[in-house]
C-alpha positions as CSV (number, residue, x, y, z in Angstrom):
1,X,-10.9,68.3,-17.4
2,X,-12.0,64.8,-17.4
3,X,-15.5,64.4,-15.1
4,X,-15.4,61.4,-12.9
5,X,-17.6,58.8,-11.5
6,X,-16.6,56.6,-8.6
7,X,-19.0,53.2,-8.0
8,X,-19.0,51.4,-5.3
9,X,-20.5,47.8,-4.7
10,X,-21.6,47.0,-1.0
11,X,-23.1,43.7,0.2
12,X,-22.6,43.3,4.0
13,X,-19.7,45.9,4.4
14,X,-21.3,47.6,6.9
15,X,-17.9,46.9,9.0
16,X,-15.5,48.8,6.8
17,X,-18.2,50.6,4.5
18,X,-18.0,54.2,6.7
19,X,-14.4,54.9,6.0
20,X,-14.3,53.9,2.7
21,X,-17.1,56.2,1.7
22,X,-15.5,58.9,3.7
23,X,-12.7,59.1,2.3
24,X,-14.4,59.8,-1.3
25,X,-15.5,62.6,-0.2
26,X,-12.1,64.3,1.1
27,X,-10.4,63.9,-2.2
28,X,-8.5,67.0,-3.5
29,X,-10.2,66.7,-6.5
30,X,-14.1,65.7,-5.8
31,X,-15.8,62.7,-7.4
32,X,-18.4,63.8,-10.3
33,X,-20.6,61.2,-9.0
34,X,-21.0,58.5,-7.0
35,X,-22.9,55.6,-7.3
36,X,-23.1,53.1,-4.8
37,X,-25.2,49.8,-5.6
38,X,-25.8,47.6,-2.9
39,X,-26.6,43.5,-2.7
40,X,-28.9,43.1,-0.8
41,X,-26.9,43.3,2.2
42,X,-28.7,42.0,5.4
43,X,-26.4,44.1,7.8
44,X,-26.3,47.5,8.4
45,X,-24.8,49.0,4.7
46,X,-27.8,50.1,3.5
47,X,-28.5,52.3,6.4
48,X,-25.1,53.6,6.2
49,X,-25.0,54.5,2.4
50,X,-28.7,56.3,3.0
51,X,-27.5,58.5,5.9
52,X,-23.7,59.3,3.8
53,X,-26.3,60.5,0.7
54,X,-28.4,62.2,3.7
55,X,-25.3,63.9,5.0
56,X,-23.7,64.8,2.1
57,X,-25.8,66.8,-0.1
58,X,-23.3,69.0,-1.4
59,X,-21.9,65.4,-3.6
60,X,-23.9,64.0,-6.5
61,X,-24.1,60.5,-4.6
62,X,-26.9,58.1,-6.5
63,X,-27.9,55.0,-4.1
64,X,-29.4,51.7,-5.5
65,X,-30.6,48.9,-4.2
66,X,-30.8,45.3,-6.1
67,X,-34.1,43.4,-5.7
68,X,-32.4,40.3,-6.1
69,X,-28.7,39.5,-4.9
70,X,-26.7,39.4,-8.4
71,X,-23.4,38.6,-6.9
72,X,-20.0,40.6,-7.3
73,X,-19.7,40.5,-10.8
74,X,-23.1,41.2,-12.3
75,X,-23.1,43.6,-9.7
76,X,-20.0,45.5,-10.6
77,X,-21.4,45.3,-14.1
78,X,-24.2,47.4,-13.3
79,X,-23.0,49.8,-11.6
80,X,-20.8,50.2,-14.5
81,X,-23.4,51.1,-16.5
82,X,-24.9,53.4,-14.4
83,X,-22.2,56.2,-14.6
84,X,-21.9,58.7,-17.1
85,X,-19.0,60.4,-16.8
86,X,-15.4,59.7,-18.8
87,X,-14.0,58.2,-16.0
88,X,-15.2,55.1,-14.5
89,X,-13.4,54.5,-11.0
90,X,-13.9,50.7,-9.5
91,X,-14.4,51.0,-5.1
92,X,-14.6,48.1,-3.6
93,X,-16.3,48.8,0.3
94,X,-13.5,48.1,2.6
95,X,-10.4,49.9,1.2
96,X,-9.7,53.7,2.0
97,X,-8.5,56.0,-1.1
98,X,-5.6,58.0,-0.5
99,X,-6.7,61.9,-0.9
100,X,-4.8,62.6,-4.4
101,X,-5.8,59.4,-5.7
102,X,-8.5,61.3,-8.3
103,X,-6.4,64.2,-9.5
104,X,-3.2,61.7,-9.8
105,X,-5.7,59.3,-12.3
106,X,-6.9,61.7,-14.2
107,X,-3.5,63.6,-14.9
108,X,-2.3,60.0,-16.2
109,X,-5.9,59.8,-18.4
110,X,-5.0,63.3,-19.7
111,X,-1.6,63.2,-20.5
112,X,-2.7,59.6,-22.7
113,X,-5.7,60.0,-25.1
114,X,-5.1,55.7,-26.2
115,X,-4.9,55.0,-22.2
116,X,-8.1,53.0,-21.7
117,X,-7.4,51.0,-18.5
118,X,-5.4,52.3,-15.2
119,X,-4.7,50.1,-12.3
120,X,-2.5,51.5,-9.5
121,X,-0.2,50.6,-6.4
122,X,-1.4,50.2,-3.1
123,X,-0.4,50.3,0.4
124,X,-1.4,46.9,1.6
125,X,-3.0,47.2,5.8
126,X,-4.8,44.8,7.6
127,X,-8.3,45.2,9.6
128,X,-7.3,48.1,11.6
129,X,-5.4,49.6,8.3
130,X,-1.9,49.3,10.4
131,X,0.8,48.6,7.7
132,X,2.0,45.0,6.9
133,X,5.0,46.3,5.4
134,X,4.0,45.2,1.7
135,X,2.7,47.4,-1.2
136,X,0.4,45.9,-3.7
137,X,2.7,44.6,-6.4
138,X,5.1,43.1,-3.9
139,X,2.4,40.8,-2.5
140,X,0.9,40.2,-6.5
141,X,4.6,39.0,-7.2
142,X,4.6,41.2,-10.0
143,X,8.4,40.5,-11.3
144,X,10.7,43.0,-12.9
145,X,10.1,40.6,-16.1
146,X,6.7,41.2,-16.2
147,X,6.7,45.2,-15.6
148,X,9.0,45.5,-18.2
149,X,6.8,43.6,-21.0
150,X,3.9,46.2,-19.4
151,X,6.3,49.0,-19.8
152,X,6.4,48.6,-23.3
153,X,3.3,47.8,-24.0
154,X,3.2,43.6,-24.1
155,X,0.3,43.8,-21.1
156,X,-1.0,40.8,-23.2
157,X,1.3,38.4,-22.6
158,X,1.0,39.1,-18.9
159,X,-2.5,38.8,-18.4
160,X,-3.0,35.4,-20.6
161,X,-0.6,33.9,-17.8
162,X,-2.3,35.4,-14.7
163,X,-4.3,38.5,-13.5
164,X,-2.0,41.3,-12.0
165,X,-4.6,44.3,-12.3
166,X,-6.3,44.5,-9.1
167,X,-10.3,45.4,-9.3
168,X,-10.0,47.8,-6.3
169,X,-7.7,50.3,-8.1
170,X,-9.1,50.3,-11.8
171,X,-10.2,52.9,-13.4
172,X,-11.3,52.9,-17.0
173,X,-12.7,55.5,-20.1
174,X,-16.4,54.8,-19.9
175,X,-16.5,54.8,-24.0
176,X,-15.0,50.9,-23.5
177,X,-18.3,49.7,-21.6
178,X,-20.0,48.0,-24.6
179,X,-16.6,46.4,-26.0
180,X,-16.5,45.2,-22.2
181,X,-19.8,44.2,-20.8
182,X,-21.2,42.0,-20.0
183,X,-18.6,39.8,-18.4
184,X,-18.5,36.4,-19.9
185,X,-19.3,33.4,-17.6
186,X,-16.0,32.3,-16.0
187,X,-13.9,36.0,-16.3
188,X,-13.9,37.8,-13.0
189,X,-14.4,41.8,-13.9
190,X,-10.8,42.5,-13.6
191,X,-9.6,40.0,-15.1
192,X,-11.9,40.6,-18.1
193,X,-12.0,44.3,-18.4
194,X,-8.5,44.4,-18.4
195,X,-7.6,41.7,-21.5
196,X,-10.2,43.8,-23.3
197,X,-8.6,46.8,-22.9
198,X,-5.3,45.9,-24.1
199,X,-6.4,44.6,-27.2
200,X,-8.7,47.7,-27.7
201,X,-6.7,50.2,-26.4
202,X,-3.8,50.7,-23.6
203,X,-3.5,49.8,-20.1
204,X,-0.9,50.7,-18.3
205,X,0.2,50.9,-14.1
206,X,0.4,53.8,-11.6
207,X,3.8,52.4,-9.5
208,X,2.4,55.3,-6.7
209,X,0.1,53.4,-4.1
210,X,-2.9,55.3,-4.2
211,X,-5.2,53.0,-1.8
212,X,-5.1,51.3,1.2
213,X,-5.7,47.6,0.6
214,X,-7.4,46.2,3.4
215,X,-6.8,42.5,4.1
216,X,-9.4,40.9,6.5
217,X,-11.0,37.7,7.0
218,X,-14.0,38.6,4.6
219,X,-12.4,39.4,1.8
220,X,-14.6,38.4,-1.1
221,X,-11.5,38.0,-3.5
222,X,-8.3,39.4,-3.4
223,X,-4.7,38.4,-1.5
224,X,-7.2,36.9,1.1
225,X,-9.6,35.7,-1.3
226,X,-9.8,33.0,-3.9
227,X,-8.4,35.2,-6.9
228,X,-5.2,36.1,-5.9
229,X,-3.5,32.9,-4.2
230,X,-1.1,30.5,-6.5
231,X,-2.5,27.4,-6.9
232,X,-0.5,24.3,-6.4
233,X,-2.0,20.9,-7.7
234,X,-1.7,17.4,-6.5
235,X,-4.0,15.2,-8.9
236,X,-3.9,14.6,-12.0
237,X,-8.4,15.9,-12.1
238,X,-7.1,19.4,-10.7
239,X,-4.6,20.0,-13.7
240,X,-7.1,19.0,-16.5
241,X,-10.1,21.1,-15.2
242,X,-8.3,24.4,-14.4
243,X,-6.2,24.2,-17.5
244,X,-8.7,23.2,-20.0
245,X,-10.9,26.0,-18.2
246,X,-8.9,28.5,-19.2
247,X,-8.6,27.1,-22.3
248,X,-12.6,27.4,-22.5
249,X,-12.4,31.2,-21.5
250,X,-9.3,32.2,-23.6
251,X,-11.3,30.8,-27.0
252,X,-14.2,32.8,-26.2
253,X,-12.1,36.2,-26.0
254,X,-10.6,35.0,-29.6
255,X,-14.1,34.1,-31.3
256,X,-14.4,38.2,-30.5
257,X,-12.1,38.9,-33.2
258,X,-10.9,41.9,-31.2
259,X,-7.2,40.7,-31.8
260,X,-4.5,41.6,-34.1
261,X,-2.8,39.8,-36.4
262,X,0.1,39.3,-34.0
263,X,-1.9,39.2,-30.8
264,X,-4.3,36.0,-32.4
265,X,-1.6,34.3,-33.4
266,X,-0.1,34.4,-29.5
267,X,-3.3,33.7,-28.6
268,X,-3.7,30.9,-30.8
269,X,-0.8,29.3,-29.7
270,X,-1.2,30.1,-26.2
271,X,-4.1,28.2,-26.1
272,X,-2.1,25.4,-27.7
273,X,0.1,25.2,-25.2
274,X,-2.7,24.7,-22.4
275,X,-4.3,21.4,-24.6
276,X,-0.9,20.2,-24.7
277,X,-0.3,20.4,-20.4
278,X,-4.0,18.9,-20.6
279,X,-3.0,15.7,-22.5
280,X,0.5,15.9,-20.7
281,X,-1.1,15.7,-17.9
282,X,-2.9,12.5,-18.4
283,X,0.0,10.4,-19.4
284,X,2.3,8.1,-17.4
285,X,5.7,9.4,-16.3
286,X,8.2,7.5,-18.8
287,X,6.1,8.9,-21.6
288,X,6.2,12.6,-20.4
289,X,10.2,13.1,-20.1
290,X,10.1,13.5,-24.5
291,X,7.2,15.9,-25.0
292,X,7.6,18.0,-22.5
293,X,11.5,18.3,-23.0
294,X,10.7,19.0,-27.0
295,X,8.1,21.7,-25.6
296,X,10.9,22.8,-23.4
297,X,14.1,23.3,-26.0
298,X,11.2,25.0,-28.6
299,X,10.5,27.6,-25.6
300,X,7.0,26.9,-25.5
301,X,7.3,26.1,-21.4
302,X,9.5,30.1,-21.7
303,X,6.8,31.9,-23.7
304,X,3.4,31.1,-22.3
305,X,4.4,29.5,-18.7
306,X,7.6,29.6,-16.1
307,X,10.1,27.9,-18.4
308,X,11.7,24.9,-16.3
309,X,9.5,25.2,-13.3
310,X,6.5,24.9,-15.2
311,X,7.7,21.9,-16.2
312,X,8.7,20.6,-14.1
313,X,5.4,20.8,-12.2
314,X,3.9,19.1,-15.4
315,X,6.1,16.2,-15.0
316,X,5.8,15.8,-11.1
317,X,2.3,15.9,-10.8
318,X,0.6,13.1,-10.1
């Protein structure tokens, strides 16, 4: 059976931290480790994660504490590297795991020797964990388009349009960490990891919602954080600097050479298509209407955007 390790990433979570950590411990099928590496948190979580070690004996629990604060990413990145087990399971402090959420994740890593990345469902709560009548994917917006080209394996095009793993339930095969780490400047770990894996390997989705996905006010990123919300423009400054950075981060992941032939030439022209709504995006309206109606009828706006409302949006902003 496939040995697991759970890491969790505190920095002032003392609010949440208790149940989260709790309900590691209750899992039908126990945790091989877990290793919980706080922030520097100036509340009260690293008095809680000393006394759940202190209680808790029975569990392989390894506590650590950063000298400096490295921030979520870097962060998550060591702790990462800390576990050694196959199984690398990604907590975040404030969520609560379902009790089968182990055995279910490791049955799908069992049944799938090329399965490298898992991200699952997720009932979504809010502070008190009452329901807000939502699962996971229904608040991501994940369309019946989109799981279909992840059903069959086209996770690629997916994730070079937008992120729709969430951080809080991935779990991945530890033997990827050196393809994955560190994350490059710019990439958020789940939004990294993920891209990776696919090119590497497999990822695939668990439809079953196997956490509770706390929304609260301090959400560091997430549906009430800064990575998950749709970003609408109005200037022209906006457009330029969030297209041409993705532009920035998609040319590092192809100077990897991690590709295939048929995933670098996507990628290629992917990128393509993000300098063109960059130098659309700085020309007057009578001289947008023929570009971006030729990038339209070629399905350029279809492939690598959201056909006519994507361009729509190009030509409207201002």
């Amino acid at each position: 059976m496939l040995r697991t390790s759970v890491i969790v990433c505190t920095y002032n979570g003392d609010l949440y931290l208790e149940e989260q950590l709790n309900s590691l411990i209750i899992q039908e099928s126990s945790p091989d480790e877990i290793i919980i590496v706080d922030d520097c948190s100036t509340d009260n979580s690293w008095d809680l994660i000393c006394c759940f070690e202190k209680l808790n004996p029975e569990f392989n629990i390894r506590i650590f504490r950063n000298e400096d604060n490295l921030g979520y990413i870097k962060n998550f990145s060591l702790a990462a590297n800390l576990a050694t087990h196959e199984l690398v399971f990604f907590c975040d402090q404030d969520d609560v795991w379902s009790s089968d959420k182990i055995c279910k994740v490791v049955q799908k890593f069992s049944e799938d020797s090329k399965l490298t990345c898992l991200h699952t469902n997720a009932y979504v709560v809010g502070e008190n964990l009452e329901d807000l009548g939502k699962d996971l994917f229904a608040m991501l917006k994940i369309s019946r388009h989109e799981l279909k080209l992840m059903d069959v394996g086209r996770y690629f095009e997916v994730l070079l349009r937008r992120n729709v793993v969430t951080g809080a339930t991935m779990v991945i095969r530890r033997d990827i960490l050196s393809r994955v780490l560190p994350i490059p400047t710019g990439w958020i770990h789940d939004e990294w990891i993920p891209m990776v894996s696919c090119l590497i390997g497999r990822v695939s989705y668990e439809k079953t919602r196997l956490i509770s996905y706390r929304i609260h006010r301090n959400n560091t990123i997430g549906l009430n954080g800064g990575g998950r919300k749709l970003i609408f423009f109005t200037r022209r400054q906006l457009i330029r600097e969030f297209y041409s950075f993705k532009a920035s981060k998609l040319i590092g992941l192809q100077q990897r050479n991690i590709a295939s032939d048929a995933e670098r030439n996507y990628l290629d022209a992917f990128i393509s298509h993000l300098h063109f709504r960059v130098l659309v995006s700085e020309l007057p309206y009578r001289k947008k209407v023929i570009p971006i109606f030729n990038k339209v009828l070629d399905g350029s706006y279809s492939r690598f955007s959201r056909g006519w409302l994507s361009a729509l949006r190009d030509f409207l902003f201002l």
